[in-house]
C-alpha positions in Angstrom: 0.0 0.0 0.0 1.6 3.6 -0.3 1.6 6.1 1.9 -0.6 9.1 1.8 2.9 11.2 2.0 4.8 9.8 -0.7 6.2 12.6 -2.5 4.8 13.6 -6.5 8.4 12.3 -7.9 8.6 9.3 -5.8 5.2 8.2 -7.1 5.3 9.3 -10.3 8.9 7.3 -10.7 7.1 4.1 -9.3 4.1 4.8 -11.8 7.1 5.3 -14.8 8.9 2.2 -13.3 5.2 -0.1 -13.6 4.9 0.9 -16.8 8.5 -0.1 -18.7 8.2 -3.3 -16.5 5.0 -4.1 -19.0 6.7 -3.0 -22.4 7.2 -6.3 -23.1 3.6 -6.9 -22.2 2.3 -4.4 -24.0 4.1 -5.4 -27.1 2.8 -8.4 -27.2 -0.9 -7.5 -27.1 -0.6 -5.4 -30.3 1.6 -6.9 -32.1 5.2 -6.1 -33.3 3.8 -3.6 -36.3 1.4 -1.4 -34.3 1.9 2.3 -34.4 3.6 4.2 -31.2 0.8 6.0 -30.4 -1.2 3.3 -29.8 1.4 1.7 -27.5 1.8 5.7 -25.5 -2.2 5.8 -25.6 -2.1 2.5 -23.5 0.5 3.7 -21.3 -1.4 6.8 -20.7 -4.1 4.4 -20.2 -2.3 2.4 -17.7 -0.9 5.7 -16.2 -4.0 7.2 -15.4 -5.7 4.0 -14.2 -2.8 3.7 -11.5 -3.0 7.5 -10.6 -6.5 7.0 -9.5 -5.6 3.5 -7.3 -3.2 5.6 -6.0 -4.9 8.8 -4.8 -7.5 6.3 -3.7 -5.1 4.3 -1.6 -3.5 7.8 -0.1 -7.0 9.0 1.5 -7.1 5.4 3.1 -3.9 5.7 4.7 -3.5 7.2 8.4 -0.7 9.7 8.7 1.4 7.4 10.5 1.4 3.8 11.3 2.7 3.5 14.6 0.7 3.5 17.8 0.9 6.0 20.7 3.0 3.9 22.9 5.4 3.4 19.5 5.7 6.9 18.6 6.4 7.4 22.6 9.3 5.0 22.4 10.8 6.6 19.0 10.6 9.9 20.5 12.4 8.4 23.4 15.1 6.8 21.5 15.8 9.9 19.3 15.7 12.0 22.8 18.3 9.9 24.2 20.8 11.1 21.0 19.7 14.4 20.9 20.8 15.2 24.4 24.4 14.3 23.9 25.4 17.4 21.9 24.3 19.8 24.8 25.2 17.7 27.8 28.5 17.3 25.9 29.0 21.4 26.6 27.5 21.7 30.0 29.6 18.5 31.6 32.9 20.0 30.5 32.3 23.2 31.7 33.9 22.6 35.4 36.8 20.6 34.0 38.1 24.0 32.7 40.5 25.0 35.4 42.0 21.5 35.8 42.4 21.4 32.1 44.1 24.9 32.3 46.4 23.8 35.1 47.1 20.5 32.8 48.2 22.2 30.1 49.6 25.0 31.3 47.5 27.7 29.6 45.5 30.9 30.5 41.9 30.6 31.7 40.7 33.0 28.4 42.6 30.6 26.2 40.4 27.3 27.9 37.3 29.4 27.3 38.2 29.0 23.4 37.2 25.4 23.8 33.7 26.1 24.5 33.7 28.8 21.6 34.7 26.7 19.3 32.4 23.6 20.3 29.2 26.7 20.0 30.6 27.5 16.7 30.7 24.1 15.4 27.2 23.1 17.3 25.5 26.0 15.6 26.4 25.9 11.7 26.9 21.7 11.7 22.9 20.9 11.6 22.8 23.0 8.6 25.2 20.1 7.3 23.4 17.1 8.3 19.8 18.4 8.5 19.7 18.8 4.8 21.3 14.9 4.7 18.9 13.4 7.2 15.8 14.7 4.9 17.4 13.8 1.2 19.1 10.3 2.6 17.1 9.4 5.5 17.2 9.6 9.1 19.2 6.6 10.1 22.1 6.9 8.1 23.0 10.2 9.4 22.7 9.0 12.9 24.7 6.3 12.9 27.5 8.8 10.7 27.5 11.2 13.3 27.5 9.1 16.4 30.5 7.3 14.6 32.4 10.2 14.6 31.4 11.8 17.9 32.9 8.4 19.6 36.0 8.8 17.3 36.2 12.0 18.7 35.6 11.1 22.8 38.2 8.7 22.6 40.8 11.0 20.8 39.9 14.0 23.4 40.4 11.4 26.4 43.8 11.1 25.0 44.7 14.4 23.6 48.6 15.3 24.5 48.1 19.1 23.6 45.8 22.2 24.0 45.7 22.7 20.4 45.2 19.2 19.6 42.3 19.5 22.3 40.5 22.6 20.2 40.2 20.3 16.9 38.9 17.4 18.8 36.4 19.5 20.3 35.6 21.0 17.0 35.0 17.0 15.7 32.7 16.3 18.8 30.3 19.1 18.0 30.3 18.2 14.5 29.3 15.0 15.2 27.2 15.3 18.6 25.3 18.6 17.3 22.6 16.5 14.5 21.3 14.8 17.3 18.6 18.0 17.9 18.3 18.9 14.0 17.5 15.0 13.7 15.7 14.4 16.7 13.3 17.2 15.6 13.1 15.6 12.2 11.9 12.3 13.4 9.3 14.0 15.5 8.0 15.9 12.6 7.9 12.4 10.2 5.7 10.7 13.2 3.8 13.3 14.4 0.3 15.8 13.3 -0.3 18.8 14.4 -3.2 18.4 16.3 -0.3 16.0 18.9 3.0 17.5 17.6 3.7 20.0 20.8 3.5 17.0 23.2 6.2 14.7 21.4 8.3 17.6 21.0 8.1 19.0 24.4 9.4 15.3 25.7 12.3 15.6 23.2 13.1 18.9 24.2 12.9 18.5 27.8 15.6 15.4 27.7 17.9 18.5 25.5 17.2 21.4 28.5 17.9 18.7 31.5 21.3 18.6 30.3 22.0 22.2 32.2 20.8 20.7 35.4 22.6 17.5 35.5 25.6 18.3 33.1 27.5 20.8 35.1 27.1 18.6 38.4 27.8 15.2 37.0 31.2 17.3 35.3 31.7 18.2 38.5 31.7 14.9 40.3 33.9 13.6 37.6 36.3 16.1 38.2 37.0 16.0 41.3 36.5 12.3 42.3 38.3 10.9 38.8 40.2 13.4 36.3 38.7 15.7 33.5 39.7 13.4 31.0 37.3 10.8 32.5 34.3 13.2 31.4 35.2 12.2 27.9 35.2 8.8 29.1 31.7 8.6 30.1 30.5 10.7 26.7 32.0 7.4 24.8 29.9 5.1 27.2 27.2 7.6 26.5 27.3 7.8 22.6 27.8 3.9 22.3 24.4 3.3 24.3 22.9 5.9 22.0 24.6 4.2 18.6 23.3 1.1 19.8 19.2 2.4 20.4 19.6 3.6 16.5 21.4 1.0 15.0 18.8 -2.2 16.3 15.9 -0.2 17.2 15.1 3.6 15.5 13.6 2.3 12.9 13.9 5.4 9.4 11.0 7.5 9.5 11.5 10.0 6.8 8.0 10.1 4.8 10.0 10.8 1.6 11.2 7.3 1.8 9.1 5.0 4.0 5.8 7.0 3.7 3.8 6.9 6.7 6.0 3.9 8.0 4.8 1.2 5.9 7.4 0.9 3.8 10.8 -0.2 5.0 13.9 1.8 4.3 17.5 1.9 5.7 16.6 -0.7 7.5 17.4 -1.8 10.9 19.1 -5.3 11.7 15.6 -7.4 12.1 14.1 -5.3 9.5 17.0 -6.5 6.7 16.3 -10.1 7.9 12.4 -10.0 7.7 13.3 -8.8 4.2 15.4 -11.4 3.3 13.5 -14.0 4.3 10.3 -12.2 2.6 12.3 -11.9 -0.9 13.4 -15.8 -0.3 9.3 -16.6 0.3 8.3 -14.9 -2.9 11.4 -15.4 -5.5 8.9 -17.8 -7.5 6.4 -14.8 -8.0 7.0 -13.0 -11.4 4.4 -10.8 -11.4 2.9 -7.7 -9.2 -0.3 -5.7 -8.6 0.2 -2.6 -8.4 -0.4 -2.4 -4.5 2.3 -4.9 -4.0 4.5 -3.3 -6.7 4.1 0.1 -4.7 5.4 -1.5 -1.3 7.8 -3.5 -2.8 11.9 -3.8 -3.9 11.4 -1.2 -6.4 10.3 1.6 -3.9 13.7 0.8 -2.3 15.6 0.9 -5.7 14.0 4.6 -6.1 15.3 5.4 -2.2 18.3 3.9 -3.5 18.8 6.4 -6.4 18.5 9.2 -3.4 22.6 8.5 -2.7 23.2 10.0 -6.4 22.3 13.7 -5.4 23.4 16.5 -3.1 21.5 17.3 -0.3 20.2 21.4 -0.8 22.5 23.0 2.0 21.5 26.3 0.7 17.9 25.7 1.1 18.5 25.6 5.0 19.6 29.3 4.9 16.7 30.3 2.0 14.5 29.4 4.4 15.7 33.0 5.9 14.4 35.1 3.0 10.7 34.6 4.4 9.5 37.7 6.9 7.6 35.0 9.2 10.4 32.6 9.5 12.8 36.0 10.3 10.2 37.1 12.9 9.7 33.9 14.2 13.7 32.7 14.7 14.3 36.4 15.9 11.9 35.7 18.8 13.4 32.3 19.0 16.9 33.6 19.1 16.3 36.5 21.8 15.0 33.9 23.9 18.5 31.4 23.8 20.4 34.8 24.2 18.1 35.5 27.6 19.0 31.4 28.5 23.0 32.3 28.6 22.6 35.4 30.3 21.5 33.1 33.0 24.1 30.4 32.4 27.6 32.8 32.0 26.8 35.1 34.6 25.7 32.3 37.4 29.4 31.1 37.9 31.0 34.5 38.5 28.7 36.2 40.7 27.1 33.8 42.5 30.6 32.7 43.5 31.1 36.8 44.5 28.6 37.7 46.1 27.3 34.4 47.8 31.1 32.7 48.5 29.8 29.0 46.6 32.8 26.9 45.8 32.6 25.3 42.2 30.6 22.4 43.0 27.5 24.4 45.2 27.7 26.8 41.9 27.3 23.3 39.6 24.6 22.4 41.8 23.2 26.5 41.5 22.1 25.0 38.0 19.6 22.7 38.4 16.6 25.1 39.2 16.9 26.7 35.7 17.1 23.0 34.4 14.3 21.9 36.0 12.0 24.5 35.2 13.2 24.1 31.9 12.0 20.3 32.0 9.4 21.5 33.8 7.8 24.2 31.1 8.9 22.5 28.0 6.8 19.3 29.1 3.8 21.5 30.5 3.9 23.9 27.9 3.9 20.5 25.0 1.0 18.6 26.5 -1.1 21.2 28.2 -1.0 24.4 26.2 0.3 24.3 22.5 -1.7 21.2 21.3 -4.7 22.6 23.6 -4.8 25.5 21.7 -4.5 24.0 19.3 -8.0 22.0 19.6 -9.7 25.1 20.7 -8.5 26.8 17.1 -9.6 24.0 14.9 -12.8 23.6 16.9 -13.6 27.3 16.1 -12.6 27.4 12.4 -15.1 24.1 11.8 -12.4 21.5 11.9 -11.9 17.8 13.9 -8.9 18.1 16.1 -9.1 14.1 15.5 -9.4 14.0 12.1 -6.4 16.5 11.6 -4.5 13.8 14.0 -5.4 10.9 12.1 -4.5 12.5 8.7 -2.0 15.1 9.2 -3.2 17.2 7.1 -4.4 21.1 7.1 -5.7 23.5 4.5 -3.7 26.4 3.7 -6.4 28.9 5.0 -6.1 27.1 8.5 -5.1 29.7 10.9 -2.0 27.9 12.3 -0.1 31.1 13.7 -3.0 31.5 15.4 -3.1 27.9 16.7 0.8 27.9 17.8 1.0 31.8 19.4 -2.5 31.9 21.0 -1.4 32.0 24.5 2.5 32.1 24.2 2.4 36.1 25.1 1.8 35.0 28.2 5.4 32.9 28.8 6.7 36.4 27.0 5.7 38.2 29.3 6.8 36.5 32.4 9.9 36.4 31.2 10.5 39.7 30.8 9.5 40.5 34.4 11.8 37.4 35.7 14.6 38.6 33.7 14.5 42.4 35.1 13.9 41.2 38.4 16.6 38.7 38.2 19.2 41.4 37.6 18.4 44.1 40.1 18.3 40.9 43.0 21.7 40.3 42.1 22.5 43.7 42.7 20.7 44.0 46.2 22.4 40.9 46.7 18.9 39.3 48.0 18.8 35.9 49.8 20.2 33.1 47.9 16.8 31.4 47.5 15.6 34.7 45.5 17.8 34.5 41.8 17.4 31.1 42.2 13.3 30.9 42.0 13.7 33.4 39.7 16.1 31.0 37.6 13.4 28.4 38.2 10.1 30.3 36.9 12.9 31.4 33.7 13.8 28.4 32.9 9.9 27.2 32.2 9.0 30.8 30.4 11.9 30.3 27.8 11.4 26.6 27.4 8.1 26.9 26.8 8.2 30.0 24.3 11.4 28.3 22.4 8.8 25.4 22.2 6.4 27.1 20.5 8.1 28.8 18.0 9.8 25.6 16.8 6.9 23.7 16.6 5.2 26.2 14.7 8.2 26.4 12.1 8.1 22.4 12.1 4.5 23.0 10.7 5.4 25.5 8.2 7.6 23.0 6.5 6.2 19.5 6.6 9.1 16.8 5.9 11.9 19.0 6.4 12.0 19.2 10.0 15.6 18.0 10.2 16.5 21.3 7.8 14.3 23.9 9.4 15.8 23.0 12.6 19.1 23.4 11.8 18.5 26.4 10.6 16.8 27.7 14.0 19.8 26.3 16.2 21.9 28.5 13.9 19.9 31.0 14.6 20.1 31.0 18.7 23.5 29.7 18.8 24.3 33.3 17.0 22.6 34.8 19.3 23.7 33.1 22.2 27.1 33.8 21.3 26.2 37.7 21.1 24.9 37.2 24.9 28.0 35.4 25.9 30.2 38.1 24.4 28.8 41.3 25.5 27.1 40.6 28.7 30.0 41.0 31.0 31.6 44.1 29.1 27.5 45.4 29.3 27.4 44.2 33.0 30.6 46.6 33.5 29.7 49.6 31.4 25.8 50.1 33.0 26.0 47.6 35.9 23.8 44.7 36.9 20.3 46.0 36.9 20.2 48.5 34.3 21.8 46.0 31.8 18.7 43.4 32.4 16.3 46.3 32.0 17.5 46.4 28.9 17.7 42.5 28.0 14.0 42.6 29.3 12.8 45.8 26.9 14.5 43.9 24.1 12.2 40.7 25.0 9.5 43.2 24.7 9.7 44.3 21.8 9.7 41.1 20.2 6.5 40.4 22.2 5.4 42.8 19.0 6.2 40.4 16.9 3.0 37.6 17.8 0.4 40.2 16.2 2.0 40.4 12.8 2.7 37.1 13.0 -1.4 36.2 13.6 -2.4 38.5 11.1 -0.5 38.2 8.1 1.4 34.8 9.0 -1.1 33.0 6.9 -0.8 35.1 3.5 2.9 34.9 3.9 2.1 30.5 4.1 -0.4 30.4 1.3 1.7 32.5 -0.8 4.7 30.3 -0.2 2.6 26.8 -0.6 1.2 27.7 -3.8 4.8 28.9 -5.5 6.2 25.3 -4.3 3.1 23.5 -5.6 3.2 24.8 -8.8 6.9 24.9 -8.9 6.6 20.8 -8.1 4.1 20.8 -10.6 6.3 22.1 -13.5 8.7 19.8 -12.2 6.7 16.9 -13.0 5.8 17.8 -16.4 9.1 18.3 -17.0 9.8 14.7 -15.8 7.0 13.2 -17.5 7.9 15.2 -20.6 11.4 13.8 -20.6 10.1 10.1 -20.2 7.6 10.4 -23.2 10.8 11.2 -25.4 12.7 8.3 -24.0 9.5 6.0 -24.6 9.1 7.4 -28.4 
């Protein structure tokens, strides 16, 4: 059976691929001396006979296969790799004086290391998002856990400081498509009438990493030697190679449709084939059901390997005004998550006298809040919203969650930033507040709860605005995302950079009044979205479709020739 989701050219290349397979057939029914227009009349025939078993077949299909508790464990399994890139920065942070004392270099020079791994964690999804979504989902994760093991064991080992910077430039290269990835798969499962509660368990697994990664770094260090933290990321990235390589099974809906059709297969999937192929070798002849879920739909995966993913596509994506608005909001938000982070070590050290391992442990109210509003903010607020939207435009939140589908004049901004102004808001008061207690130097307790309620504001607008952009690009989850941790790792490093020098120019509290009026005017932002959001979509949907539509004249045009 296929897939509702097959794309145009993968259908139209199975139809094309039916059709030569019964040349030999045709030829035979009218006779060596008949005219070639009568032979292309029955292949248009055939064509259009096919076309209409298949658009029957697509309205029959569910969106995705799998069962709640399946698409649970998937989004487990894909959670489990995507938190490796960022616990991979947040565990080596308290490793960096020992490592400066190891290698005899300057504490400015050790903070280079965790530039670098940003840099390289930022612009590498724009690399294997683009991969994941032309080749698939499984090969990419098993190429990039490859090397980010490669790259723990080297870093375990390194003799040098400089050798130390190119390792860690390897680890984010390889650790950072776990997110890009992760977000993909969700996407490929996933409708959007249920898509904000998958994706707020995958992201709250991502944001526990700054509550457990700077403790457990900690521990590490102190009890065993820095270069055991690199030590436990193998351990780590081997369980997580293991989960893909005999259980993820692919999901991209380019290649396995809605997850009937096997592709990149894992282990037990290869054998079921094998044995499959072995139980029907004495068949020589297919319907076109079983044709359509058959070898051939693998040889056209197959034929994927032959092109180049669209890198560029992952940075076009820019040249929209509600993608701009919506990563600008996105990014401002990651930049308000690293004020928090860079400027808890130093002046909670200062101004409360914690030692490195109660600062460590100063982290874990902002990662728990984190946990705690991404997974709230997923199940109990964006896909709410969502129902009460579609309810109100005449639609069956259900329906939408069986199918997966929405028409272009769906409000989704609407859906997605219904209540988020809310979360804005909050934060915007937390982060003000936040600065002038450290300058009062308030109780201990105080920046902490503040950290807290932060933590679940910014997880929960981040949330939202990547789910939204998710929607906005069905099948190309993997891409989009990329392109939004670009985004706020840009802007994180702009926070990291400037808020001390900003911190020393205007002091503590004026510089978060500032940070907070920022936030607020992006708050501006949710308005224009809502109101012209969904001219900006239409717009943009109908240039693709008739831009795939040309496309597949084109292609049909081309096979006409080779058939006359």
């Amino acid at each position: 059976m296929l897939p509702d989701h097959v794309k145009n050219d993968d259908a139209s290349s199975i139809i094309r691929n039916d059709i030569i397979l019964t040349d030999e057939e045709t030829t035979k029914s009218y006779g060596e001396d008949n005219s070639v227009s009568d032979m292309h009349n029955q292949r248009q025939t055939k064509e259009t006979s096919i076309n209409v078993e298949i658009e029957q077949e697509r309205q029959q299909q569910p969106y995705s296969i799998y069962s709640k508790s399946k698409k649970l464990l998937i989004t487990f399994m894909v959670s489990c790799a995507g938190i490796i890139s960022p616990f991979s920065g947040t565990i080596y942070y308290p490793a960096l004086t020992p490592i400066s004392e190891s290698f005899e270099v300057s504490t400015s020079l050790v903070n280079l290391s965790i530039t670098v791994y940003m840099v390289f964690q930022g612009v590498s999804p724009s690399f294997w998002g683009p991969c994941s979504d032309l080749y698939g989902r499984r090969p990419i994760y098993l190429c990039t856990m490859t090397i980010f093991i490669g790259a723990c064991i080297a870093l375990a080992n390194t003799p040098s400081f400089p050798t130390l910077l190119v390792l860690r430039m390897l680890q984010a290269f390889g650790a950072s498509s776990g997110m890009a990835i992760g977000a993909g798969v969700i996407g490929d499962i996933t409708t959007p009438a249920e898509r904000g509660a998958y994706y707020s368990i995958f992201t709250s697994f991502a944001l526990s990493s700054t509550a457990i990664g700077p403790v457990i770094g900690g521990v590490i260090t102190n009890e065993l030697s820095w270069r055991w933290i690199f030590w436990i990321l193998l351990m780590i990235g081997s369980v997580g190679l293991i989960i893909v390589l005999f259980f993820l099974p692919e999901t991209l809906r380019a290649l396995v449709g809605n997850g009937s059709i096997q592709a990149n297969p894992t282990p037990s999937q290869w054998i079921k084939q094998k044995r499959l192929l072995r139980q029907n070798a004495d068949k020589k002849t297919q319907s076109p059901s079983s044709f359509i879920s058959g070898n051939n739909t693998t040889v056209n995966s197959n034929s994927r390997f032959k092109r180049l993913p669209g890198f560029v596509e992952s940075f076009m994506v820019l040249r929209y005004p509600d993608v701009i608005l919506i990563m600008i909001i996105n990014g401002c938000y990651m930049a308000m998550l690293f004020t928090f982070m860079t400027t808890t070590p130093t002046y909670f050290s200062d101004i409360y006298n914690l030692n490195t391992l109660q600062v460590g442990l100063c982290y874990i109210p902002y990662g728990a809040g984190s946990v705690v509003g991404s997974f709230t903010t997923g199940r109990f607020v964006v896909d709410r919203d969502f129902r009460i939207i579609a309810r109100k435009y005449g639609m069956d939140p259900e329906q939408v969650r069986k199918t997966g589908k929405l028409a272009l004049d769906f409000p989704i901004y609407r859906a997605r930033l219904r209540t988020v102004w809310i979360q804005m808001i909050i934060c915007q008061i937390v982060i003000v507040t936040y600065g002038w207690t450290l300058y009062v130097q308030a109780h201990l307790a105080v920046p902490l709860v503040l950290q807290f309620i932060g933590g679940a504001s910014i997880a929960s607008v981040m949330n939202v605005c990547q789910t939204l952009v998710i929607d906005l690009f069905p099948g190309k989850g993997a891409t989009i995302t990329a392109t939004s941790n670009l985004v706020r790792s840009i802007f994180g490093a702009i926070a990291t950079a400037t808020i001390q020098p900003g911190i020393d120019r205007v002091g503590l509290g004026w510089l978060f009044s500032i940070i907070g009026l920022i936030l607020t005017i992006t708050t501006s932002f949710i308005p224009i979205l809502i109101k012209f959001g969904p001219k900006w979509w239409s717009k943009r949907e109908e240039r693709r479709e008739r831009k795939g539509q040309r496309q597949q004249q084109k292609r049909n045009k081309e096979q006409e020739d080779n058939l006359h």
